[in-house]
Every structure is written in C-alpha cells, then in structure tokens.
N, C-alpha and C positions, 0 to 999 in steps of 0.2 A: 504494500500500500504506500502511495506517493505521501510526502509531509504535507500535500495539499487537500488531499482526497481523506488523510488522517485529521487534518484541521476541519473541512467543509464537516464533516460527519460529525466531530468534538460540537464544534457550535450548532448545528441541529439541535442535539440530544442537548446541550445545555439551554438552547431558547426556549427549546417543549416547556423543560423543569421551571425554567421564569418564569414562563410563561402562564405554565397552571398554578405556580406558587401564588402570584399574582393575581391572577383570575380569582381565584376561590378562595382569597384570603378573606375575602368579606361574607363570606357565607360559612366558614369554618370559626372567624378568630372572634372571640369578644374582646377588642379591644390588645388583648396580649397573643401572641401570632403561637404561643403553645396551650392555649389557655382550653382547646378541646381534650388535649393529652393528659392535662394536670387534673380534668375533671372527670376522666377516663381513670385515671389513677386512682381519684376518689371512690368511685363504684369498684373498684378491685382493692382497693385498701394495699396500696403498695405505693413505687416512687414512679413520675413519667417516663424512666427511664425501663421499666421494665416493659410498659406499654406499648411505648415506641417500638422497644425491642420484638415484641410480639408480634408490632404490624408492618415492621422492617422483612421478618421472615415469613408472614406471607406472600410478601408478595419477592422474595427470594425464590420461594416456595414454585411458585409461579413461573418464573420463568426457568427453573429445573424441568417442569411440566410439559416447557413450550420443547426444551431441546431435546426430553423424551419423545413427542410430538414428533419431532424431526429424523429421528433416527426409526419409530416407525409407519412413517411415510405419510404424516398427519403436517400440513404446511400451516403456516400464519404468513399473513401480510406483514408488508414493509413495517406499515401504520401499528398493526397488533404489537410487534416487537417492540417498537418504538414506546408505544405506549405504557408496557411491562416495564421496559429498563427508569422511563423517566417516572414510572411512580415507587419504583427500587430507590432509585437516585434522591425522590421526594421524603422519601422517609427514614433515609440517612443524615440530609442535613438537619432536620428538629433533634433526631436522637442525637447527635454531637452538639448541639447548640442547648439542649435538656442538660449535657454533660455540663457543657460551662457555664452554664446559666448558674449554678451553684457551684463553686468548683471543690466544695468539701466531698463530693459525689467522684472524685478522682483520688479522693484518699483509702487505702486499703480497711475494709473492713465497714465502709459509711452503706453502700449498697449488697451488703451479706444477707439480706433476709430476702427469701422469692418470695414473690407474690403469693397471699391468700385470699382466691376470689372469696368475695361476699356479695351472694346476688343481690343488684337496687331495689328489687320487688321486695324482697325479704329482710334486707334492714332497713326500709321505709315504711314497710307495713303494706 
C-alpha cells in the first residue's frame, strides 16, 4: 500500500469517527460528552471504565464476526466494515478519556473490583 492510498484510507476512517462523534453528541451527552457511560455505571454499580470496557468489546466482538464472515464466504460492504471499525475506534476514545478523566483510575489496585450488575428495575422498585 502506497503512503498515499495509507493516508487517503487513515482520514476516511478518522472523518467517519468525527464525524459520528459529532453528530450524536447531542442526542447521547447531557451536557458532559461521558455522562451516558457514568450513568450506565450507575445501573451496574461499578466504575465507566468497566462499561466502556464492555461496549468497546462488542463491538470488537463484531468485527471478529465480520472476518469469520469472510473466511466462510459471507461478504460485507465497503460501508459495513467501515462502519464496525469506526464504532471500534468510537469507543476506545471515551474509554481512554474515562481513564484520565480521573487519573487515580491508572493507579494499581483503584479499579480491582469487577463489576456487580444490579438490575435498574430491581433496585428502583
């Protein structure tokens, strides 16, 4: 792959991510651009970090899916892929930006406890 045809393809797949980061950040954030994660954390009774973590790997998940898919003989469009990698790519930047938002969450031992769901219907009545 040419360093041109390497670049044209980097800035695609980074415009998509701006692009939807953008777009939907009004219809996701109240006001604080993690603030659906943090309150995702509160119905699981855990840290956003574990959240994130969870919605980072499905949609890892997913695109494991697409290249089983490929190997047997199941295609996706251009757009499909595209759209796997940049919602991969959408939910690695919160989870790093969750990371330093607090930066005591990079100390050994601050994020040691998994997650213990507690369903919203059941501790709200």
């Amino acid at each position: 792959m040419t360093p041109e045809r390497f670049n044209q393809i980097v800035d695609e797949v980074f415009d998509r991510c701006r692009s939807i980061l953008v777009d939907r950040a009004e219809m996701y954030a109240r006001g604080d651009r993690l603030s659906n994660f943090k309150r995702a954390a509160e119905f699981a009774n855990t840290d956003e970090v574990f959240v994130l973590e969870g919605m980072a790997v499905k949609h890892e998940v997913s695109i494991h899916d697409y290249i089983d898919d490929l190997a047997n003989g199941v295609l996706h469009t251009r757009e499909e892929w595209l759209e796997k990698m940049a919602d991969t790519i959408n939910y690695l930047g919160p989870l790093l930006l969750a990371l330093l938002e607090d930066e005591k969450r990079l100390e050994v031992g601050y994020l040691n406890v998994r997650p213990t769901v507690v369903p919203y219907y059941k501790e709200r009545g």
